[in-house]
KEVEXDREN-86179 format. One record per residue: residue number from 1; residue in one letter; x, y, z of N, C-alpha, C in turn. Coordinates in steps of 0.05 Angstrom, whole numbers, plus 32768, in hexadecimal, padded with zeros to 4 digits. Last residue first. Example, Ala and Ser with C-alpha at 12.3 -4.5 7.8 and 13.67 -1.06 7.14 Angstrom:
# residues 2
@n 2 res s nxx 8101 nyy 7FD3 nzz 808E caxx 8111 cayy 7FEB cazz 808F cxx 8102 cyy 8001 czz 809D
@n 1 res a nxx 8108 nyy 7F8E nzz 809C caxx 80F6 cayy 7FA6 cazz 809C cxx 8108 cyy 7FBE czz 809C
//
This chain:
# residues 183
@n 183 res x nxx 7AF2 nyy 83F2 nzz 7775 caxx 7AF9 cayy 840C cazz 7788 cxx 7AE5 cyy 8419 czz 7790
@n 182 res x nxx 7AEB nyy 83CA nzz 774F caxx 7AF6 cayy 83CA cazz 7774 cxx 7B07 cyy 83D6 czz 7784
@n 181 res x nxx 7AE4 nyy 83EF nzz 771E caxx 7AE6 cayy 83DB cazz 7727 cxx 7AEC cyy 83D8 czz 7742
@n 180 res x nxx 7AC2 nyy 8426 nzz 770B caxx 7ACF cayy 841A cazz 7719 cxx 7ACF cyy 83FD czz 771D
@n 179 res x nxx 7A97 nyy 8433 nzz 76CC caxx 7A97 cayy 8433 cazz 76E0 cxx 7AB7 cyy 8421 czz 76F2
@n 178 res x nxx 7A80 nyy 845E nzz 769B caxx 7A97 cayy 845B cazz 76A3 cxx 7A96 cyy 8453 czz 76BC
@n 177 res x nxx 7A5D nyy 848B nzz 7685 caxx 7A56 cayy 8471 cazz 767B cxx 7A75 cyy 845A czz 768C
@n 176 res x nxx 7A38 nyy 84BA nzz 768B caxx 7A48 cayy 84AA cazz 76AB cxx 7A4B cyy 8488 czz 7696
@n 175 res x nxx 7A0F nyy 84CB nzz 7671 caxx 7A26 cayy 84E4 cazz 7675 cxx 7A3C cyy 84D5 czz 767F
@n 174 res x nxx 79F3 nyy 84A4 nzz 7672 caxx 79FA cayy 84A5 cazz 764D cxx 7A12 cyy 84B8 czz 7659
@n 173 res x nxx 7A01 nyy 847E nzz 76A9 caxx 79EE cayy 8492 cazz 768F cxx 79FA cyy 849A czz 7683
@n 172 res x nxx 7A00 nyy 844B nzz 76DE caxx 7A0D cayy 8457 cazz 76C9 cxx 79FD cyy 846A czz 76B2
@n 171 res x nxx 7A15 nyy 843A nzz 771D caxx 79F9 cayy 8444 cazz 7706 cxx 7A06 cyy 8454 czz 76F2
@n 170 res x nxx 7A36 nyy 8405 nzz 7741 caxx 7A33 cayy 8423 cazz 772F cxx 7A1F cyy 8422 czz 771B
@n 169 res x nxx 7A47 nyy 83DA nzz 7773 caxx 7A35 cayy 83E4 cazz 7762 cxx 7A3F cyy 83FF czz 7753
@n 168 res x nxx 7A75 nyy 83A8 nzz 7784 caxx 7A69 cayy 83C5 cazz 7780 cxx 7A4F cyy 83CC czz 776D
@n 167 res x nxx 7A9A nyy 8377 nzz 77B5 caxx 7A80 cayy 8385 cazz 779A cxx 7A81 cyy 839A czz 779F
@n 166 res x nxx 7AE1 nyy 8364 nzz 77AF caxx 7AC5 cayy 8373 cazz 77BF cxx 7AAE cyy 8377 czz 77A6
@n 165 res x nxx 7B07 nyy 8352 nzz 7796 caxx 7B0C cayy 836D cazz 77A7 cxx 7AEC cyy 8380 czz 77B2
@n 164 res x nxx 7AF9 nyy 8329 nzz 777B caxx 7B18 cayy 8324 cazz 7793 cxx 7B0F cyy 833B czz 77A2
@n 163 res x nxx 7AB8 nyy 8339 nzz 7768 caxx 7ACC cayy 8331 cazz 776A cxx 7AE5 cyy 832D czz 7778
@n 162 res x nxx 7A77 nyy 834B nzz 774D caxx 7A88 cayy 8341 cazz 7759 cxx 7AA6 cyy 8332 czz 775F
@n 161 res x nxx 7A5A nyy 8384 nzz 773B caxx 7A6A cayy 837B cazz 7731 cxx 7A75 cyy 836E czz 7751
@n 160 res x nxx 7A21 nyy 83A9 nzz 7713 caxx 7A2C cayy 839A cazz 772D cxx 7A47 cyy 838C czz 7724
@n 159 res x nxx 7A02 nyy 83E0 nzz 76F5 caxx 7A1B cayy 83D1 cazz 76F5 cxx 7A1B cyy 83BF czz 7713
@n 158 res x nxx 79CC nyy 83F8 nzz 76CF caxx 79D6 cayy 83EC cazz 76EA cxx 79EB cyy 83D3 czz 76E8
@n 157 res x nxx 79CC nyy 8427 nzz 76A9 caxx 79D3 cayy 8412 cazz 76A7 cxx 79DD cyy 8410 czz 76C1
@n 156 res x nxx 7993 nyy 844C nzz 7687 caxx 79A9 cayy 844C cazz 769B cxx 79B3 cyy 8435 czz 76A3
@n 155 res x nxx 797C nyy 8457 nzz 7656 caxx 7978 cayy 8475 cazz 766D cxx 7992 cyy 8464 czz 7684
@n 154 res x nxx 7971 nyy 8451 nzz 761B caxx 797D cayy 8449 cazz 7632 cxx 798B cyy 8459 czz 7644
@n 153 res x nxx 7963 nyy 8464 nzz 75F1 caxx 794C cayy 8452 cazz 75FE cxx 795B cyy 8449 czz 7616
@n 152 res x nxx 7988 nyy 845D nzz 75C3 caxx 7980 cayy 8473 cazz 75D4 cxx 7971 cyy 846E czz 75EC
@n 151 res x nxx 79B5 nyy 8429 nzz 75C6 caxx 7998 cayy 8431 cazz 75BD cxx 7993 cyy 8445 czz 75CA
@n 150 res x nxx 79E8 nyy 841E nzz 75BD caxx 79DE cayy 840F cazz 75B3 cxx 79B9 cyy 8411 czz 75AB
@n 149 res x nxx 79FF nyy 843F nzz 75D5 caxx 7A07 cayy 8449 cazz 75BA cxx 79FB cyy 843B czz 75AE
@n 148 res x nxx 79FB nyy 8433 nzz 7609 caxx 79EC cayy 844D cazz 75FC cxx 79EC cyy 8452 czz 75E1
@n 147 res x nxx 7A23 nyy 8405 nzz 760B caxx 7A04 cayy 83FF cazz 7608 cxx 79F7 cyy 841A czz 7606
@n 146 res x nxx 7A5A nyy 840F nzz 761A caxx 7A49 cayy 8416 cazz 7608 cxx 7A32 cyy 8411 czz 75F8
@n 145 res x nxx 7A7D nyy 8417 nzz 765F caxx 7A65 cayy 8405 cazz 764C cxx 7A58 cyy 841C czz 7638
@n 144 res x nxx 7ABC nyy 840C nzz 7670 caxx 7AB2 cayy 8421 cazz 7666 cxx 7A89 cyy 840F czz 7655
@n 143 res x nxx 7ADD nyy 83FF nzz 76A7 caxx 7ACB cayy 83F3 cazz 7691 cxx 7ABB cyy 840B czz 7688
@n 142 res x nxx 7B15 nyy 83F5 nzz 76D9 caxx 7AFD cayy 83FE cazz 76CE cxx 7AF7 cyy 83FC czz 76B4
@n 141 res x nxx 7B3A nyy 83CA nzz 76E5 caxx 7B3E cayy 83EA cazz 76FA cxx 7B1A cyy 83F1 czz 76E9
@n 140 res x nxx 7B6B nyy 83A2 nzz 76E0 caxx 7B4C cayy 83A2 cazz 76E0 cxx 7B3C cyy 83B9 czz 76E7
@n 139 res x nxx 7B9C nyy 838B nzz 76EF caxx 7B98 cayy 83A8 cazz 76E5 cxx 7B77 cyy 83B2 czz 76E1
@n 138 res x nxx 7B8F nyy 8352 nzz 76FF caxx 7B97 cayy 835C cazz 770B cxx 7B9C cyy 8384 czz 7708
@n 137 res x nxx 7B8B nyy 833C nzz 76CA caxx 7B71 cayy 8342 cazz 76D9 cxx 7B82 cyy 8354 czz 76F6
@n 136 res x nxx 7BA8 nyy 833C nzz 7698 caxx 7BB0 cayy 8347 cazz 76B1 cxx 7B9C cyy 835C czz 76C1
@n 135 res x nxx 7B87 nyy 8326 nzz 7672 caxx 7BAC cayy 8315 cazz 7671 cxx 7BB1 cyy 832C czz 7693
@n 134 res x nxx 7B47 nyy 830E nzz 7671 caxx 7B5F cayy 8323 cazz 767A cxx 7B79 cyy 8318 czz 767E
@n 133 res x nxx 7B16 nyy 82F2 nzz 7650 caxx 7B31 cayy 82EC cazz 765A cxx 7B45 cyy 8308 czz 7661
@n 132 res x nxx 7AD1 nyy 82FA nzz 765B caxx 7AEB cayy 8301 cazz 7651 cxx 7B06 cyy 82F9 czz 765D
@n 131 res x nxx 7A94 nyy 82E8 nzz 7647 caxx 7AA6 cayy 82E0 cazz 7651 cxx 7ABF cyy 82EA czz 7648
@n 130 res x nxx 7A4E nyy 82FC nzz 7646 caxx 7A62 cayy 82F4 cazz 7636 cxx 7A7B cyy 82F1 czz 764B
@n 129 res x nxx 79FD nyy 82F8 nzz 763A caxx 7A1A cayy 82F5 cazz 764A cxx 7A36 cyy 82F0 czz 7636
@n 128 res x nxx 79D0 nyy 8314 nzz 763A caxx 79E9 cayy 8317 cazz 7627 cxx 79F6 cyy 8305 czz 763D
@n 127 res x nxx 797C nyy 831C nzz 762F caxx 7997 cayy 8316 cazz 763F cxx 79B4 cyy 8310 czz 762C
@n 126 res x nxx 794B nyy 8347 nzz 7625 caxx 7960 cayy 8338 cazz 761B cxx 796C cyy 8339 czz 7622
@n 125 res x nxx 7909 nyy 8338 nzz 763D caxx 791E cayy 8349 cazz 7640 cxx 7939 cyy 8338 czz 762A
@n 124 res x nxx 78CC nyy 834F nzz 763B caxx 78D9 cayy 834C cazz 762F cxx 78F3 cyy 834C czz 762F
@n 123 res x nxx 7886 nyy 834F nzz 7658 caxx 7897 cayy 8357 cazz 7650 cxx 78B3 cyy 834D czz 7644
@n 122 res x nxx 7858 nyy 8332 nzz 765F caxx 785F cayy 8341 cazz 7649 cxx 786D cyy 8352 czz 7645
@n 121 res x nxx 784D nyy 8328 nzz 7691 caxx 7844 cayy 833D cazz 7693 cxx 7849 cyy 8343 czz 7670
@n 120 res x nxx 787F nyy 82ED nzz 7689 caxx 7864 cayy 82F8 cazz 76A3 cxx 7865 cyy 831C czz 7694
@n 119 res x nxx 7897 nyy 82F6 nzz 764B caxx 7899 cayy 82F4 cazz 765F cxx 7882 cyy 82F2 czz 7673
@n 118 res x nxx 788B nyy 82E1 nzz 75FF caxx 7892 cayy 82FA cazz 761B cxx 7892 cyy 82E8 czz 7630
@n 117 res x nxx 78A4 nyy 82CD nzz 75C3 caxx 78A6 cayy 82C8 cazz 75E9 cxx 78A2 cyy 82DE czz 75EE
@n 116 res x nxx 78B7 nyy 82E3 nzz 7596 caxx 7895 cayy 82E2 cazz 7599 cxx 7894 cyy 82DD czz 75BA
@n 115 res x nxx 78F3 nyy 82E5 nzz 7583 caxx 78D8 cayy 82CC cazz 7578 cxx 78BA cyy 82C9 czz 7580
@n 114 res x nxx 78FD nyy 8311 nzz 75A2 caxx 78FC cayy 8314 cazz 758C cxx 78F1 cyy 82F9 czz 7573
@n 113 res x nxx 78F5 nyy 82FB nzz 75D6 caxx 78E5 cayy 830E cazz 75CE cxx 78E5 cyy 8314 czz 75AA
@n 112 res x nxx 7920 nyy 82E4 nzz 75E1 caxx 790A cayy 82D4 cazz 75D9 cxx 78FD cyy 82E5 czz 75D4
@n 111 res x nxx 7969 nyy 82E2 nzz 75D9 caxx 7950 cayy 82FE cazz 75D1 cxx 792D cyy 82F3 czz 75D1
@n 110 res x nxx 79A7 nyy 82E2 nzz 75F0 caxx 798A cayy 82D4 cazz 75F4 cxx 7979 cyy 82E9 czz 75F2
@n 109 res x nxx 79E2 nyy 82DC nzz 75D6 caxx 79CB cayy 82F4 cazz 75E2 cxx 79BC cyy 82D8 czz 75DE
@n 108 res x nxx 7A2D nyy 82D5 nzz 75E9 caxx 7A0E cayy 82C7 cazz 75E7 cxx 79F6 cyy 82D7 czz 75F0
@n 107 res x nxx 7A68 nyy 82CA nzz 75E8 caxx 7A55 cayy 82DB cazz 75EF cxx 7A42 cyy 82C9 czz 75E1
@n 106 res x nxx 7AB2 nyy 82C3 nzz 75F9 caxx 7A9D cayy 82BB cazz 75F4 cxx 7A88 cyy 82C9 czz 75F2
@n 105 res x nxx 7AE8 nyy 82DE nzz 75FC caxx 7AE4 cayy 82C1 cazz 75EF cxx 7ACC cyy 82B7 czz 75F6
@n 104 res x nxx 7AFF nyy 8325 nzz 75FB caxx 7AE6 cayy 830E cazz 7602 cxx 7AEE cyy 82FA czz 75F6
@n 103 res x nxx 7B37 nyy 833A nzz 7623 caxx 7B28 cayy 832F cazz 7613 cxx 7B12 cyy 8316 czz 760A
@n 102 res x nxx 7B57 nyy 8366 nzz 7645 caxx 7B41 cayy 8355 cazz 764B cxx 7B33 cyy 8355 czz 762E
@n 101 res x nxx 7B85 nyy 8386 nzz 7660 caxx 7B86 cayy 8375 cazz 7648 cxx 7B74 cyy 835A czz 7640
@n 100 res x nxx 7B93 nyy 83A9 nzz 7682 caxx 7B85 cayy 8389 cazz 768B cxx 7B84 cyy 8375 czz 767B
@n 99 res x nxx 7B94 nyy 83D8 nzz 766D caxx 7BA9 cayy 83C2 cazz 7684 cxx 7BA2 cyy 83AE czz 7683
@n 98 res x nxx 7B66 nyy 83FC nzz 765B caxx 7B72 cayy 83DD cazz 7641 cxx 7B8F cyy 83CF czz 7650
@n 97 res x nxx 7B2C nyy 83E3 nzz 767D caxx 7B3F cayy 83F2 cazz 767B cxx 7B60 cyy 83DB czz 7662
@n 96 res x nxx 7AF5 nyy 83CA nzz 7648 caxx 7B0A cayy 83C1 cazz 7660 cxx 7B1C cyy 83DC czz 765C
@n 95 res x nxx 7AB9 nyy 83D2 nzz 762D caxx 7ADB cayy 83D7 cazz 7625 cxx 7AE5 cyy 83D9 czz 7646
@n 94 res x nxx 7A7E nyy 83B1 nzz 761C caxx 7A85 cayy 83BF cazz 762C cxx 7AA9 cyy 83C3 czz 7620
@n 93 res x nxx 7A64 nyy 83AE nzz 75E5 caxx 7A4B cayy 83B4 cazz 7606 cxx 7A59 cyy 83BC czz 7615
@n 92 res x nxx 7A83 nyy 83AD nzz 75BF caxx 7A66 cayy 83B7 cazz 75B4 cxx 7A54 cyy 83C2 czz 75D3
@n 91 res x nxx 7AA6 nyy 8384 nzz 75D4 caxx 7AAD cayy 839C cazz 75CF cxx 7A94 cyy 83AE czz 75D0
@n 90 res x nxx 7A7D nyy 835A nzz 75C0 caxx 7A7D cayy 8359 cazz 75DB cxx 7A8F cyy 837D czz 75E5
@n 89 res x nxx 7A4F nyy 8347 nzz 75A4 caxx 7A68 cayy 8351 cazz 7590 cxx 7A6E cyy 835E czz 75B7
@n 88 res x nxx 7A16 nyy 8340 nzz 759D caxx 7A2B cayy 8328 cazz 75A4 cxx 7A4F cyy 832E czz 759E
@n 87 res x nxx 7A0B nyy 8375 nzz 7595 caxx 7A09 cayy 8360 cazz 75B3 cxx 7A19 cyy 834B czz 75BA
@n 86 res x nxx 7A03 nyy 836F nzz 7562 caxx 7A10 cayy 8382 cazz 756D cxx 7A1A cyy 8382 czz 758D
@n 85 res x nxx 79E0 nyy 834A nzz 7559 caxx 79FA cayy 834B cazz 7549 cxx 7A0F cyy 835D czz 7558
@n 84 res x nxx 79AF nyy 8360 nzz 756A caxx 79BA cayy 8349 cazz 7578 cxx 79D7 cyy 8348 czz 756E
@n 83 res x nxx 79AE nyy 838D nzz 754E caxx 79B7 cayy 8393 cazz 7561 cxx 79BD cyy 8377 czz 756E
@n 82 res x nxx 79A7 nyy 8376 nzz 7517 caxx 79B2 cayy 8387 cazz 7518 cxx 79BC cyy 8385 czz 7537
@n 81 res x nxx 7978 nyy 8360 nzz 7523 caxx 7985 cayy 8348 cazz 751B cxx 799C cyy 835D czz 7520
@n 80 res x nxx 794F nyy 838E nzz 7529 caxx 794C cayy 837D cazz 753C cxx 796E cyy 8360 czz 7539
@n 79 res x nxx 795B nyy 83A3 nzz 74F8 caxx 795D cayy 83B4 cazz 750D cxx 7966 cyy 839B czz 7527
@n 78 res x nxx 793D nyy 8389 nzz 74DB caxx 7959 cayy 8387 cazz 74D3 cxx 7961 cyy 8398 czz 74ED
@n 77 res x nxx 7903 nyy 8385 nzz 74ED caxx 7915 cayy 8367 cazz 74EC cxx 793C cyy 8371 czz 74ED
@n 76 res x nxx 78F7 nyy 83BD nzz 74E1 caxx 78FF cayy 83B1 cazz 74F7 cxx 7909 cyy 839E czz 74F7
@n 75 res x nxx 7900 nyy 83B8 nzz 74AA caxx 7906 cayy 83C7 cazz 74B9 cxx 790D cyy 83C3 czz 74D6
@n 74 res x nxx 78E0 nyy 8379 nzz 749F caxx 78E6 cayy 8398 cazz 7492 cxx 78F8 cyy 839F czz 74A9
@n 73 res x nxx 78AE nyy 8360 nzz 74CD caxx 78C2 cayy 8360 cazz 74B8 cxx 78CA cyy 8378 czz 74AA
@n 72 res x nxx 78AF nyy 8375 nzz 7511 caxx 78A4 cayy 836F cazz 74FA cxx 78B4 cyy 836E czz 74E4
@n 71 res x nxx 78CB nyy 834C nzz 754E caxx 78CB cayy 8365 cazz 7537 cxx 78BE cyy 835A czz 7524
@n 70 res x nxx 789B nyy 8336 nzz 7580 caxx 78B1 cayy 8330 cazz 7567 cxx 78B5 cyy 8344 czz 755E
@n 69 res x nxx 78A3 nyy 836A nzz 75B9 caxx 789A cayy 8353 cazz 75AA cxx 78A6 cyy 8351 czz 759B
@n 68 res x nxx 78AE nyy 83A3 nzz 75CF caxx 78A9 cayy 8383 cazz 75D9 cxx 789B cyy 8374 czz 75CE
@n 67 res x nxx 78DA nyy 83D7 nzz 75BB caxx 78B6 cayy 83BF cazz 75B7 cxx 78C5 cyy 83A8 czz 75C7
@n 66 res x nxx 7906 nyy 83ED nzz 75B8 caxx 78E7 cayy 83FC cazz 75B3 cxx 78D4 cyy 83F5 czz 75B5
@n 65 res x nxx 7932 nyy 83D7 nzz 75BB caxx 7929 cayy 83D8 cazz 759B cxx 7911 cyy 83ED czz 75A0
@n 64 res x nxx 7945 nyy 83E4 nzz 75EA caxx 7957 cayy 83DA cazz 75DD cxx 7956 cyy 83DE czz 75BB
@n 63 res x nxx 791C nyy 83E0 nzz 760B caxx 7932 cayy 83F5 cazz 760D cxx 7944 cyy 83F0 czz 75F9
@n 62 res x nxx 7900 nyy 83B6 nzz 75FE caxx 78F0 cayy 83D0 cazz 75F7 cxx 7909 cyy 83E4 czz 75FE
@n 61 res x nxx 7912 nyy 8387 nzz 761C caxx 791A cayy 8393 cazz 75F5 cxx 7912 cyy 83A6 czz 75EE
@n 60 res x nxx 793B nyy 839C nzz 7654 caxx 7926 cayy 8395 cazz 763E cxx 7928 cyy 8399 czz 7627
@n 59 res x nxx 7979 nyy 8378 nzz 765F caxx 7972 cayy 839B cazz 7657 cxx 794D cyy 838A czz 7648
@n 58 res x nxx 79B1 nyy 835B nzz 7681 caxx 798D cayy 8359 cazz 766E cxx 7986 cyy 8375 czz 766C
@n 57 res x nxx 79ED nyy 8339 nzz 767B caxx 79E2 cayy 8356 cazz 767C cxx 79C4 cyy 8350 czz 7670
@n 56 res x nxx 7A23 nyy 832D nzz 76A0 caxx 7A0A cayy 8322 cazz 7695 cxx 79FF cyy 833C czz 7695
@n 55 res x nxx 7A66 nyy 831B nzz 7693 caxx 7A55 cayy 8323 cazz 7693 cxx 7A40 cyy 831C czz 7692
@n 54 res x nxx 7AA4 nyy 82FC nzz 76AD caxx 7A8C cayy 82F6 cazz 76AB cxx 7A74 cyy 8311 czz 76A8
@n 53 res x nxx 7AE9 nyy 82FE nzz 76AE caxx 7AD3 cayy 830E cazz 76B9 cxx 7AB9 cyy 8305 czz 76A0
@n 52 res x nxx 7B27 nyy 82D8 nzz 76C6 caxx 7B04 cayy 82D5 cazz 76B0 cxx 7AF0 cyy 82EA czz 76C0
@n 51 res x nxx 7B49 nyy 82CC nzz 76E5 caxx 7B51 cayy 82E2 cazz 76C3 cxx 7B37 cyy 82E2 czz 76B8
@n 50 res x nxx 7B28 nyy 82C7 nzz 771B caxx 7B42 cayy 82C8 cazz 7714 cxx 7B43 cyy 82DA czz 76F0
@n 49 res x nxx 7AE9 nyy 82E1 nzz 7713 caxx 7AF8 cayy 82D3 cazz 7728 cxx 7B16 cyy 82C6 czz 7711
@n 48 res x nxx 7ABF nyy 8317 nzz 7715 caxx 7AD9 cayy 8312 cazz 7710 cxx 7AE3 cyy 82FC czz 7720
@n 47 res x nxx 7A7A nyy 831F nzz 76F4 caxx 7A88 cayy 8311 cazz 770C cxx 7AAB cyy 8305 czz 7702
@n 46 res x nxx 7A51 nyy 8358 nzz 76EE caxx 7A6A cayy 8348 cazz 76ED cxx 7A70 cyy 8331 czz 76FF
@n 45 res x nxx 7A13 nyy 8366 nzz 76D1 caxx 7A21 cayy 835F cazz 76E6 cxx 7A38 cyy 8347 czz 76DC
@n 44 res x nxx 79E0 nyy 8395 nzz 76C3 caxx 79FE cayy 8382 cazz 76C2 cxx 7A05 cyy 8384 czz 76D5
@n 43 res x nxx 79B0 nyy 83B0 nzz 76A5 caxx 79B4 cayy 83A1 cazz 76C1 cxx 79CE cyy 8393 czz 76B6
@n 42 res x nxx 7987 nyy 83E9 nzz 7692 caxx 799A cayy 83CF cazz 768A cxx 79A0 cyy 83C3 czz 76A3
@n 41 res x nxx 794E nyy 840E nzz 7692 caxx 7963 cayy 8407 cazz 768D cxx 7971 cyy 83E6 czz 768C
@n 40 res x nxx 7920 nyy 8412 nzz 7668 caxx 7934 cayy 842E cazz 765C cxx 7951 cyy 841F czz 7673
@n 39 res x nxx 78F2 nyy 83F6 nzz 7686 caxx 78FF cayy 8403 cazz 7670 cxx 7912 cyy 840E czz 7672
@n 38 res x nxx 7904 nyy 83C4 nzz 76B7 caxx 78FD cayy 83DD cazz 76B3 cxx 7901 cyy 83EB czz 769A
@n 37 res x nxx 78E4 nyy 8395 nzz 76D5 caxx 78E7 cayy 8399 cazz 76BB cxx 78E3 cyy 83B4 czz 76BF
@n 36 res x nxx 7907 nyy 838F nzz 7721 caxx 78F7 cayy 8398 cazz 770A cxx 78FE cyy 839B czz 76EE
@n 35 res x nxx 7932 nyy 8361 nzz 7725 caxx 7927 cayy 8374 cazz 7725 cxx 791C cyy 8378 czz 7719
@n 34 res x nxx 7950 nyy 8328 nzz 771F caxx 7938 cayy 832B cazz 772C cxx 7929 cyy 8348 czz 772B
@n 33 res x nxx 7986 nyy 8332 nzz 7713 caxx 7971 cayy 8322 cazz 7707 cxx 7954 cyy 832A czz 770F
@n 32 res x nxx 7992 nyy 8360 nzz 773F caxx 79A2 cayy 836A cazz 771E cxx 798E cyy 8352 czz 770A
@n 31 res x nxx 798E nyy 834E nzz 776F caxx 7983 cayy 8366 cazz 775D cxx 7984 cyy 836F czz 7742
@n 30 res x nxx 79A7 nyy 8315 nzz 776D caxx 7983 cayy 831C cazz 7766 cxx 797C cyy 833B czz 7769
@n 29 res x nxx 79D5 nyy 8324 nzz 7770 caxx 79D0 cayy 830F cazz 7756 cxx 79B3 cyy 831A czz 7758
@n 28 res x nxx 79E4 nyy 8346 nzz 7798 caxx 79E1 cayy 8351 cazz 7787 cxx 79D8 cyy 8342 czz 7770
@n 27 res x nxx 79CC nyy 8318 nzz 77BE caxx 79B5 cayy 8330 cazz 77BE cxx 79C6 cyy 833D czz 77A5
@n 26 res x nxx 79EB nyy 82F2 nzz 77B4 caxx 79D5 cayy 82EB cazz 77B2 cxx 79CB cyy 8302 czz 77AC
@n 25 res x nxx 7A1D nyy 8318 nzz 77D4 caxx 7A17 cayy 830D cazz 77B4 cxx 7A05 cyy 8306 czz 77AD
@n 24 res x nxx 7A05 nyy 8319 nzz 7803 caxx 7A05 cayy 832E cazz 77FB cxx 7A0A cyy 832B czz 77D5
@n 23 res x nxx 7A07 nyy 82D7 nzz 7811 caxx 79EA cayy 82ED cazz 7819 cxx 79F3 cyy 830B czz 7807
@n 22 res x nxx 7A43 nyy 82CB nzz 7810 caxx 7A2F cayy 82CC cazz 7801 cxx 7A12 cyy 82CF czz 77FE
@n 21 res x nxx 7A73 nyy 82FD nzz 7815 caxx 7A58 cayy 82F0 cazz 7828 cxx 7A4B cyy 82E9 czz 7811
@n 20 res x nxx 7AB2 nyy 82E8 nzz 77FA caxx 7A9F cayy 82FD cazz 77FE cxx 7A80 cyy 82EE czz 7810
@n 19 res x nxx 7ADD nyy 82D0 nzz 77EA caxx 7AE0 cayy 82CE cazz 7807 cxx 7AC1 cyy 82E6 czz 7805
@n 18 res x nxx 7AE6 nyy 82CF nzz 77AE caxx 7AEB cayy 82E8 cazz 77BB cxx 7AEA cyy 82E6 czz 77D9
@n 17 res x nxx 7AD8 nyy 8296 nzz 77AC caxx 7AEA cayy 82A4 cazz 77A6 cxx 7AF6 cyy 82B9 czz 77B0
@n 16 res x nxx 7A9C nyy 828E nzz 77C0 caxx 7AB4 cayy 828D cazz 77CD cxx 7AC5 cyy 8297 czz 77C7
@n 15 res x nxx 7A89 nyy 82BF nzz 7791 caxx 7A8C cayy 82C2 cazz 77B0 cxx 7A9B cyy 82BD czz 77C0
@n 14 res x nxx 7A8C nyy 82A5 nzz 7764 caxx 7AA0 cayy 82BD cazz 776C cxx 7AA1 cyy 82C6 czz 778F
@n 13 res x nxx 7A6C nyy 827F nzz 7775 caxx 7A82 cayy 8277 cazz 7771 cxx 7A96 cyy 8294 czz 7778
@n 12 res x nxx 7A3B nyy 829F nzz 777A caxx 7A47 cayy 8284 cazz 7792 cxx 7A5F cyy 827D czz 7786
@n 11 res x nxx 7A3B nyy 82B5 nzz 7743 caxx 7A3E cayy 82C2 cazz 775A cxx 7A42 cyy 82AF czz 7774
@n 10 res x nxx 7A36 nyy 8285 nzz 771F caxx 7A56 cayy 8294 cazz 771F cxx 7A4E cyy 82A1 czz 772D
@n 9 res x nxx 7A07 nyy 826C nzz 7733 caxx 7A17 cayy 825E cazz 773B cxx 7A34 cyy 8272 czz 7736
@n 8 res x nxx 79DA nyy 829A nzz 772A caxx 79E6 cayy 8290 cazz 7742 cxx 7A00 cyy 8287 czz 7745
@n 7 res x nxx 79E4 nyy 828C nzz 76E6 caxx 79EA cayy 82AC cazz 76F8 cxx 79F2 cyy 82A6 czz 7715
@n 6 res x nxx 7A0C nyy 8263 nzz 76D5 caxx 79F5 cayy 826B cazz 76DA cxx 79FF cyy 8284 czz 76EA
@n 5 res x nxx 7A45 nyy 8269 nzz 76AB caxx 7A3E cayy 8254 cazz 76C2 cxx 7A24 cyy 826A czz 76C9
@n 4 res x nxx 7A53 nyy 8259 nzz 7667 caxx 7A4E cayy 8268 cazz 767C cxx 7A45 cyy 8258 czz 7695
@n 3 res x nxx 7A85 nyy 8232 nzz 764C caxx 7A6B cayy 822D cazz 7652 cxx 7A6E cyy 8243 czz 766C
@n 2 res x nxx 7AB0 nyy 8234 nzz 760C caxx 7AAA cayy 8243 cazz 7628 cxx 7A8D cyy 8239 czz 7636
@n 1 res x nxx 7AC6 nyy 820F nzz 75DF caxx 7AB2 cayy 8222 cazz 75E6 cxx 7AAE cyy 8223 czz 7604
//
């Protein structure tokens, strides 16, 4: 089994790696953690260092299910168990250009909201991370994400991404679901 490495620590790492400033990784690690709880959108972030690309992704649960709190039994419960299922299914959030030949060997949602935890203010978010092996990270070119298919409720997905060939950002919507790699 795979052990993720903390958010900081795989952006200081991809950093050195990439020879990148680490003041400017820091700042994309704490916009993408640190920002505002916003409904409707998502937050990911990559970090490529040799054949392993690293995701992390939090989306509140109100974008996701509609509520911030436990689900109620019935309907919602199955709803709620439904989509973590669907999360941990790593295809399910994002698809690699198919050169690269990038496949996941790990994932893991974190949902405390869905046992009753909120947060400062009451709000709610659910975190994913997962891990993929690319047989030719080197073809790595762009990612298609299908987290719209996962809830209407989701107005727009903030991409970061660090690695050999520089960071980037892209904003992504239900029309723009398709973003560049280190270009």
């Amino acid at each position: 089994m795979h052990r993720f490495l903390s958010t900081d620590r795989l952006f200081k790492r991809t950093a050195r790696q990439a020879g990148a400033c680490l003041g400017l990784v820091a700042g994309l690690c704490a916009s993408a953690w640190a920002g505002p709880h916003e409904h409707g959108v998502v937050h990911m972030t990559l970090a490529i260092e040799g054949p392993i690309v690293q995701l992390a992704l939090r989306a509140p649960q109100e974008s996701l299910l509609g509520y911030e709190r436990a689900p109620r039994e019935g309907t919602e419960k199955q709803q709620a168990d439904k989509l973590i299922e669907q999360l941990r299914v790593a295809e399910s959030v994002i698809q690699w250009n198919a050169q690269a030949q990038c496949k996941a060997s790990s994932a893991s949602v974190s949902a405390p909201g869905l046992q009753g935890k909120t947060q400062a203010g009451g709000h709610v978010d659910i975190e994913a991370q997962y891990r993929f092996e690319c047989a030719q990270v080197a073809q790595l070119r762009s990612a298609q994400v299908s987290l719209f298919e996962l809830s209407r409720r989701i107005s727009r997905v903030q991409v970061q991404v660090a690695g050999p060939q520089g960071q980037s950002q892209s904003t992504l919507r239900r029309n723009r679901r398709e973003f560049q790699i280190g270009k």
